[in-house]
TORSE-341104 format. One record per residue (C-alpha): residue number from 1; chain; x, y, z. Coordinates in steps of 0.001 Angstrom, whole numbers. Layout:
% residues N
ATOM   seq   mol         u         v         w
ATOM   NUM     A         X         Y         Z
...
% end
This chain:
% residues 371
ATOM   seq   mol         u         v         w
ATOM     1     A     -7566    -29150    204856
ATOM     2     A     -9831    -29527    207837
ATOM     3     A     -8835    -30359    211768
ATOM     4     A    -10222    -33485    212721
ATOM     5     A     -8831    -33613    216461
ATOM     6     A     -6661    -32507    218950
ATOM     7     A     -4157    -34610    221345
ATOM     8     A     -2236    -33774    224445
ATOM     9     A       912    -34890    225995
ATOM    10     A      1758    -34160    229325
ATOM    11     A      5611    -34607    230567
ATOM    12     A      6572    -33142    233879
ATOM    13     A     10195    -33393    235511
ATOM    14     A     11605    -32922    239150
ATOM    15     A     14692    -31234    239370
ATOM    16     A     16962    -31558    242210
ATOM    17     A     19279    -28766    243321
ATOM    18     A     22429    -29035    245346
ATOM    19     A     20950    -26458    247457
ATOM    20     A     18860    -28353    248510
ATOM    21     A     15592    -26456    246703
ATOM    22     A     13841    -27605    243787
ATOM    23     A     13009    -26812    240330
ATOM    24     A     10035    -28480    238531
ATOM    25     A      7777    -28012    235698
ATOM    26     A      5337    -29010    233228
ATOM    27     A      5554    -29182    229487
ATOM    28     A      2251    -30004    227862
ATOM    29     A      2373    -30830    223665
ATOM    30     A      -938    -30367    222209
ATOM    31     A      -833    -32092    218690
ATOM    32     A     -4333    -31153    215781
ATOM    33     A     -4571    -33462    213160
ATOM    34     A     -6092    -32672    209869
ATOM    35     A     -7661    -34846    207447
ATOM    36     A     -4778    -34693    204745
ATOM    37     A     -2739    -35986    207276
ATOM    38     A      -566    -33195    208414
ATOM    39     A      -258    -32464    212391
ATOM    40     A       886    -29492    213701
ATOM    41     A      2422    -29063    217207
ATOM    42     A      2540    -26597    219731
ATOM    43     A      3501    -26117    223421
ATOM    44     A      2741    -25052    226820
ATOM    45     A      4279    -24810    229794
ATOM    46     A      2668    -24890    233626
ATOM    47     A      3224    -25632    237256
ATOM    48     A      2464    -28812    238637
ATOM    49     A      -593    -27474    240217
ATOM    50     A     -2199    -25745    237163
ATOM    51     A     -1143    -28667    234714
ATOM    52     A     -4435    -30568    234909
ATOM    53     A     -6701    -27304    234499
ATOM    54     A     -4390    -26145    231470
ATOM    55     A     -4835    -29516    230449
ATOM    56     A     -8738    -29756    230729
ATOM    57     A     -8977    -26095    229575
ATOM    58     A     -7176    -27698    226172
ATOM    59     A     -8991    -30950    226274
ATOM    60     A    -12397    -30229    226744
ATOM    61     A    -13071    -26565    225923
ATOM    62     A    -10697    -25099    223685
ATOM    63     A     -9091    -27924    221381
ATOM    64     A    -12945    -29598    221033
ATOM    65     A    -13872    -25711    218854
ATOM    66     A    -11448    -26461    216250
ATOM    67     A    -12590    -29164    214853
ATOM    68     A    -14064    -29504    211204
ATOM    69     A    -12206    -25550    210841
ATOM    70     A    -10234    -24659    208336
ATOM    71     A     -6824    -24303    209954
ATOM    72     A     -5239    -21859    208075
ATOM    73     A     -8180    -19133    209407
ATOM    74     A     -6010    -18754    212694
ATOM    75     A     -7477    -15309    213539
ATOM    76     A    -11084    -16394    212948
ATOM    77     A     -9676    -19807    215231
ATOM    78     A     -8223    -17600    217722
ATOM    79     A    -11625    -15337    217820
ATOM    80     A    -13562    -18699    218634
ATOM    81     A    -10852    -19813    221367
ATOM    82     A    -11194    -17017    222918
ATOM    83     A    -15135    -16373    223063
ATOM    84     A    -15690    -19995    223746
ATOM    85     A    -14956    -18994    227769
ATOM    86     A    -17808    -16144    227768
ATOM    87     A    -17341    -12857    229920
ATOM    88     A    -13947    -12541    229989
ATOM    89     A    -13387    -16183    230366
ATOM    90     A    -10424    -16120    227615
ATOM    91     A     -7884    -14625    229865
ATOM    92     A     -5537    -15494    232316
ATOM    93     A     -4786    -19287    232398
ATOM    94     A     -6926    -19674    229100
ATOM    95     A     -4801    -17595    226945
ATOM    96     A     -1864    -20150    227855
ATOM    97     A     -3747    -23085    226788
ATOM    98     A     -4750    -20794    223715
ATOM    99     A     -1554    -20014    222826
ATOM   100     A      -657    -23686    222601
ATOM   101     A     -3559    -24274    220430
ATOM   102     A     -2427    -21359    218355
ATOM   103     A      1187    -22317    218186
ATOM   104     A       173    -25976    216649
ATOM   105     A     -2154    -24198    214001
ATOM   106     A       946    -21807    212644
ATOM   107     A      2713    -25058    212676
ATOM   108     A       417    -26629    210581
ATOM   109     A       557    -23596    208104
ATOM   110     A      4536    -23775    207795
ATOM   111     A      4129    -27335    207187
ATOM   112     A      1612    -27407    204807
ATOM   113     A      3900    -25056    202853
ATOM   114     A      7039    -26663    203524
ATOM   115     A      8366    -23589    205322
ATOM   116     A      9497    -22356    208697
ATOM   117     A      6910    -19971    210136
ATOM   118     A      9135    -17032    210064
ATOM   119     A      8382    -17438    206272
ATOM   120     A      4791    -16520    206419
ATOM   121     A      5968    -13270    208209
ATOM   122     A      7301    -11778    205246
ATOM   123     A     10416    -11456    206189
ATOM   124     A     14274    -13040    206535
ATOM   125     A     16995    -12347    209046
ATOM   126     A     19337    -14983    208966
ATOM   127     A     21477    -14036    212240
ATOM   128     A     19353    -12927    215258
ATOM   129     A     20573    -10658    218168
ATOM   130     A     20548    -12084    221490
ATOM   131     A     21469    -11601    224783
ATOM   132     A     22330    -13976    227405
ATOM   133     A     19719    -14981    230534
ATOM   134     A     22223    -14877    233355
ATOM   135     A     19821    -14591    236048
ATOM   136     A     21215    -17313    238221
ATOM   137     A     20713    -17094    242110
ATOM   138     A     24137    -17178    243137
ATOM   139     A     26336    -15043    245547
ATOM   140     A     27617    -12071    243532
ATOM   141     A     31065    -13380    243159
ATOM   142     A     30090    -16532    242064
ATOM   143     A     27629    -14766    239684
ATOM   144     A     30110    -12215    238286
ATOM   145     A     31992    -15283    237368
ATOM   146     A     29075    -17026    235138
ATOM   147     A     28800    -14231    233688
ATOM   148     A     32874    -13338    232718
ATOM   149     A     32521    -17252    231641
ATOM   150     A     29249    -16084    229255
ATOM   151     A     31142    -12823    227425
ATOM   152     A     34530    -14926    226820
ATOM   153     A     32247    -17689    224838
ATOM   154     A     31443    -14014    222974
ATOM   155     A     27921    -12665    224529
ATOM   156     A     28062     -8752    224894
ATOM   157     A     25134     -8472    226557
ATOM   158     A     23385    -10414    229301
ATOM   159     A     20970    -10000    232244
ATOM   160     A     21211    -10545    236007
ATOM   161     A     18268    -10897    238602
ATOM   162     A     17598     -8433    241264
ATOM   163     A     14665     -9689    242510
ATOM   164     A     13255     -8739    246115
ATOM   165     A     12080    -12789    247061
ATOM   166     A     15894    -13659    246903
ATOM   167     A     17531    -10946    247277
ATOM   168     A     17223     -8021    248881
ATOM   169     A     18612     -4377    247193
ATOM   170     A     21522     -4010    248754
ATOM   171     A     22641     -7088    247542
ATOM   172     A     21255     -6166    244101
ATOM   173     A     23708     -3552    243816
ATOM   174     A     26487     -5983    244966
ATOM   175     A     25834     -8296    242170
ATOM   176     A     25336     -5611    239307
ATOM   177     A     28595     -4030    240923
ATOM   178     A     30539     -7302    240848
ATOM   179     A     29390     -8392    237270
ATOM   180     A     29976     -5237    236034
ATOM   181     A     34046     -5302    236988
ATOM   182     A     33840     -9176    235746
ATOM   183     A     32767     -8474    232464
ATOM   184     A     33846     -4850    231736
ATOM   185     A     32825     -1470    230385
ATOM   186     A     31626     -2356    226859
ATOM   187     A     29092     -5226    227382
ATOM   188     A     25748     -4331    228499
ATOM   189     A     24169     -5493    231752
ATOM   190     A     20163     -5893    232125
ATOM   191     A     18730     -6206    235342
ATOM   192     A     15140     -8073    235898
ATOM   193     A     13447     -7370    239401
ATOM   194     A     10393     -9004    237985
ATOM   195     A      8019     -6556    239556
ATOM   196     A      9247     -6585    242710
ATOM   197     A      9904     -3055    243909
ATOM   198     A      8278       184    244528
ATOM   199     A      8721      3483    243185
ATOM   200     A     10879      4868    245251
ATOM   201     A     12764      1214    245960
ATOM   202     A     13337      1221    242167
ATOM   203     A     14257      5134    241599
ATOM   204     A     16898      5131    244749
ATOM   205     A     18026      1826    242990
ATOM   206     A     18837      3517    239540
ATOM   207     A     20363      6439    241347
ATOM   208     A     23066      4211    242550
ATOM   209     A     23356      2531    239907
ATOM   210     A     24441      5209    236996
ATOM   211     A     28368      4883    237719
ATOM   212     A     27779       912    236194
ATOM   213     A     26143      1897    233223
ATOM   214     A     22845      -764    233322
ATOM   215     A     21558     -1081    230344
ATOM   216     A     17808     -1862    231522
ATOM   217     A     15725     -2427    234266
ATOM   218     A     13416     -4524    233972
ATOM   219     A      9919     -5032    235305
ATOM   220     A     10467     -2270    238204
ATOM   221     A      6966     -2625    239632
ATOM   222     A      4354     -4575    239962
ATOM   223     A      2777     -5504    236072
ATOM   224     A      -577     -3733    236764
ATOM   225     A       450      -602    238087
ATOM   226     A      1014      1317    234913
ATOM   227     A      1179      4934    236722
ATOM   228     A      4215      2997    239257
ATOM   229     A      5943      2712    235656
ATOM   230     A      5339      6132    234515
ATOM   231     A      7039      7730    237123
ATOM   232     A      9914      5245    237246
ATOM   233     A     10784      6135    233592
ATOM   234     A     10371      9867    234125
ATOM   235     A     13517      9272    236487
ATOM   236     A     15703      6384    234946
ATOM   237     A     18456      8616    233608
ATOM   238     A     20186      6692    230813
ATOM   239     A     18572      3705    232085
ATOM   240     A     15860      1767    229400
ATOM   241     A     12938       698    231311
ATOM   242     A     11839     -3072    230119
ATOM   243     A      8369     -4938    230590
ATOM   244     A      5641     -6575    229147
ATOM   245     A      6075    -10094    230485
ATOM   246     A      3340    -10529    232287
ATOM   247     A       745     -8890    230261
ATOM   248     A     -1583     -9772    227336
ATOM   249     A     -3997     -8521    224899
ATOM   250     A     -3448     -6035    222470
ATOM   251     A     -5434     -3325    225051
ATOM   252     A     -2584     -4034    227792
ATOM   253     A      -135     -3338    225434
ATOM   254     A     -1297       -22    223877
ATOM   255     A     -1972      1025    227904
ATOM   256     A      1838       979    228569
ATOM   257     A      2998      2190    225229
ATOM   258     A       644      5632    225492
ATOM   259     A       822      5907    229204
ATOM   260     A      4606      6396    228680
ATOM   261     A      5501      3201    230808
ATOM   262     A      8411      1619    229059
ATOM   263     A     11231      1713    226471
ATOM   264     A     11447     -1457    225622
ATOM   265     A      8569     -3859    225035
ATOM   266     A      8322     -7383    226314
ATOM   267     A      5437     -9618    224804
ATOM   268     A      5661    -13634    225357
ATOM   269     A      3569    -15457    222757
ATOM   270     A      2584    -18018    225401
ATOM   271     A      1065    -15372    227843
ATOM   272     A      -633    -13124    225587
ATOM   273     A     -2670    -15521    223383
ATOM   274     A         9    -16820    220880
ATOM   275     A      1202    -16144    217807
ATOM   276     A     -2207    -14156    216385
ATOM   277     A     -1903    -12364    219300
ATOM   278     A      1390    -11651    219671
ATOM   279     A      1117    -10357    215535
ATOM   280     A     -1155     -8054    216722
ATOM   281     A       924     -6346    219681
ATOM   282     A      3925     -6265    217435
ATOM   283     A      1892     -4031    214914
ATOM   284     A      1130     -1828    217494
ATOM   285     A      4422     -1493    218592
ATOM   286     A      5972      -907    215382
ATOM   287     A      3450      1940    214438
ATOM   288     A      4490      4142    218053
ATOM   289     A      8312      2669    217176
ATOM   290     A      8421       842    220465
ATOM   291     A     11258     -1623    219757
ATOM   292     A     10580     -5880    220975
ATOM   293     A     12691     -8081    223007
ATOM   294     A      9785    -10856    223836
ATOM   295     A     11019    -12751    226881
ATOM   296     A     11823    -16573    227438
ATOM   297     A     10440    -18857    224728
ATOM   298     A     13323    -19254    222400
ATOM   299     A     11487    -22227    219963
ATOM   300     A      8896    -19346    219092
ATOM   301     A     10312    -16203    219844
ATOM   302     A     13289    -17253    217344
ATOM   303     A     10607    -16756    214487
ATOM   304     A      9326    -13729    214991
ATOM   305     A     12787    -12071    215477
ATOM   306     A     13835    -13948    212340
ATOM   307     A     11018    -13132    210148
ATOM   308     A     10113     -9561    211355
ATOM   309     A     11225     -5924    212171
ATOM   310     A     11313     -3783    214965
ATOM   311     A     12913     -7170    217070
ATOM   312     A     15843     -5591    218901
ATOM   313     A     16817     -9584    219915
ATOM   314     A     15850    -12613    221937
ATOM   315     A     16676    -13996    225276
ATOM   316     A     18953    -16865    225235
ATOM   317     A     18979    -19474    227892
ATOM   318     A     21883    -21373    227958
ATOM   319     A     22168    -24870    228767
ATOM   320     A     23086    -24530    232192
ATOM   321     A     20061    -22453    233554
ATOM   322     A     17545    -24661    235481
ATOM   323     A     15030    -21945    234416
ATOM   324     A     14835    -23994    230847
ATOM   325     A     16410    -27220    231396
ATOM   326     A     13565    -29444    231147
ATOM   327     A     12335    -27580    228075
ATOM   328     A     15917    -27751    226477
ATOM   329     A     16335    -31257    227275
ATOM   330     A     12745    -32566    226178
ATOM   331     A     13215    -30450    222789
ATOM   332     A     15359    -31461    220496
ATOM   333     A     14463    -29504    217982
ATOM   334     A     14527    -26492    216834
ATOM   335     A     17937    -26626    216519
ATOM   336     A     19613    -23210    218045
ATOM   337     A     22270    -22573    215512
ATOM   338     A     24685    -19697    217396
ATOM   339     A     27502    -18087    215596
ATOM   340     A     29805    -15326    217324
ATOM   341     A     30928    -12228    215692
ATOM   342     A     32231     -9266    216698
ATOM   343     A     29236     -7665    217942
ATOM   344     A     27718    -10754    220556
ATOM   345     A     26451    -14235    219607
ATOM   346     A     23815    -14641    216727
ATOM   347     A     21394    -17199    216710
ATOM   348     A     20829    -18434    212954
ATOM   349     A     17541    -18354    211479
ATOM   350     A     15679    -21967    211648
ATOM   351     A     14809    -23584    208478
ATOM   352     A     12600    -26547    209524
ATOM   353     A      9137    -26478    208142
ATOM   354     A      6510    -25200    210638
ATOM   355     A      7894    -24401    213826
ATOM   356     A     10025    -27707    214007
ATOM   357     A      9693    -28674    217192
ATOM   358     A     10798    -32273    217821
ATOM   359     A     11121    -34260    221379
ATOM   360     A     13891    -36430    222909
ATOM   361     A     11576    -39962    222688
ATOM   362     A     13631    -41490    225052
ATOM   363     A     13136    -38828    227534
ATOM   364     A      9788    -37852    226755
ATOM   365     A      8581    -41699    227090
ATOM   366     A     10345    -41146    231074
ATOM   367     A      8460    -38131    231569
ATOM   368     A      5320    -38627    230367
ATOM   369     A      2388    -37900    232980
ATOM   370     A       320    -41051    232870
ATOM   371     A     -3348    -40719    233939
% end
């Protein structure tokens, strides 16, 4: 089997709040055909002004390098990606566009054996962990009721947003007081500041915080200020410490796991490089027993947690969270099978060959960015 192209899609969608804001993104769908016929298909998302250099990045540079290769050497394939944008060139916005790339060529390999990626991992969880994404922006009484609403359809854990751009800490504490007498003592409550704070900001903030029992805190600080994250830790009580997000590359990830910087680790396949890459941080991980929650990314994500260890669970965005509509709307499949048990809501493991992504055609025809 041998690529013989690459395509790309482009769909982009304008949401319109009753608040009067707005919500939009981009979904790009790069496609790589091979020459037995087989395509696989992979993903990436982007704002409306980096859509055309993610697009060009997958176009011209990156997707052109696979061609005539052997798709099932996806580490050699991700090697070449990545050198083909010299001195460093790989990272930032070009890991995205790799990690689409690299997400169609595991796709390819799941076909080709007429298995679901999680397969090729080695391993078989059929009901995955999650907790619930409530991070919507809404006043704290409005919010503790989303999120009473969330644990009576059966989640027992979910997270809130704290973050400093909407809110400021004082009202942080409202909401995570609020929630927490919505939704009770025995369901855990995550809160994601998304780098937003300073030490001492983030310290005071877990100080007051210890009489509602938060389960996390997540990105405290800033992403690149690993000794900020240190010295939050040192002082977080019974507090986990969460991040990862917003960093890539196996040397990132082995920075905050031996500078002492978190408790939980948060890799996204789509930042870090994809799947290869993602592989590779998960390794680490699991060798310094650093447990995995990757963020956002549920079509992917959903894999890994199903076909590996050391996956504490996934975030699940449910369909009424702009942050995801678009995506959950244009992607029909995978199919998110949930089932509730005692212990929170389960997503099933997927069974569709590859990674089984499938779009609305109807929708995707509407949406389609036409050059």
């Amino acid at each position: 089997m041998k690529i013989i192209g690459t395509r790309l899609s482009r769909y982009r969608k304008q949401e319109d709040r009753k608040d009067g804001a707005s919500y939009g993104g981009e979904i790009q769908v790069v496609e790589i055909e091979t020459d037995n016929g087989l395509t696989g298909r992979g993903f990436a998302t982007a704002s409306p002004a980096s859509g055309p250099l993610l697009a060009a990045m997958i176009e011209n540079v990156l997707g052109p390098a696979l061609v005539e290769a052997d798709p099932w050497l996806t580490g050699d394939l991700w090697q070449r990606m990545y050198e083909t944008l010299p001195r460093r060139g790989g990272e930032g916005l070009a890991r995205i566009a790799l990690s689409a790339l690299d997400f169609a060529l595991w796709d390819l390999k799941g076909k080709s054996l007429g298995v679901p990626i999680s397969t090729l991992f080695g391993g078989r969880r059929e009901l995955v962990p999650t907790y619930a994404n409530c991070a919507h922006h809404l006043p704290a009484d409005k919010l503790a009721e989303r999120a009473a609403e969330y644990v009576a359809k059966g989640h027992r854990a979910l997270k809130i947003r704290g973050t400093r751009t909407f809110v400021t800490p004082a009202e942080a504490t409202e909401r995570v007081r609020q929630v927490r007498a919505a939704v009770g003592s025995d369901v855990r409550i995550m809160v994601d500041v998304n780098g937003t704070w300073d030490v001492d900001t983030a310290v005071q903030q877990l100080k007051l915080w210890e009489r509602y029992d938060v389960y996390w805190l997540e990105e405290p600080v800033p992403p690149q200020d690993l000794p900020a994250y240190t010295r939050v830790r040192a002082r977080a009580g019974r507090t986990y410490i969460a991040g990862g997000e917003q960093h890539a590359g196996v040397m990132e990830f082995r920075a905050l796991i031996e500078g002492g910087c978190v408790d939980v680790l948060q890799p996204n396949a789509a930042i870090t490089g994809g799947i290869t890459d993602w592989l590779r941080i998960h390794s680490l991980a699991t060798a310094y027993g650093v447990p995995l929650s990757p963020w956002n990314l549920q079509p992917i994500h959903l894999h890994m947690a199903a076909g590996l260890p050391n996956v504490q669970w996934i975030e699940y965005f449910m369909p009424d969270n702009a942050l995801l509509a678009f995506q959950t709307e244009l992607f029909t499949g995978p199919k998110l099978r949930e089932t509730r048990t005692d212990e929170g809501i389960f997503l099933m493991a997927p069974n569709a060959p590859g990674i089984g992504l499938e779009l609305d055609p109807e929708l995707a025809d509407r949406c389609r960015v036409r050059n």
